[in-house]
Residue, then its C-alpha position, 0 to 999 in steps of 0.5 A: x623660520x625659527x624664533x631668532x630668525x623672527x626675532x631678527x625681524x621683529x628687530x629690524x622691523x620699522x615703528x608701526x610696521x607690520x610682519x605677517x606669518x603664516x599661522x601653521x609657521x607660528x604654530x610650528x615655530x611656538x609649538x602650539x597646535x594653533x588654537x592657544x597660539x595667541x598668549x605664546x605669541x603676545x609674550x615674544x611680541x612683548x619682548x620685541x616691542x611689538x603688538x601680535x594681532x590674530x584676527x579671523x580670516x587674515x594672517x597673524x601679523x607682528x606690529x612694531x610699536x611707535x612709542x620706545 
């Protein structure tokens, strides 16, 4: 997957739906090596109205915000 690909996703996403992506995907696509992927990600979320959550244990997921 590339960033216009989940760009196109996010796009296309419904108000609070959610899009999980693998963290190794995320870490590839961000160029990070995982550990610092978070404030990379935050931002791309941002531009796509979206929320991005990393919690341990679960997948890192993009959350469409409700509110436009």
């Amino acid at each position: 997957m590339t960033r216009q690909e989940l760009s196109a996703m996010l796009h296309h996403l419904d108000p609070g739906a959610a899009c999980s992506i693998r963290l190794e995907v995320l870490a590839a696509m961000f160029g990070d090596n995982g550990l610092d992927l978070g404030p990379s990600a935050e931002a791309f979320a941002e531009e796509h109205g979206c929320t991005f959550s990393f919690v341990a244990g679960e997948e890192p997921r993009f959350v469409k915000s409700d509110v436009f």
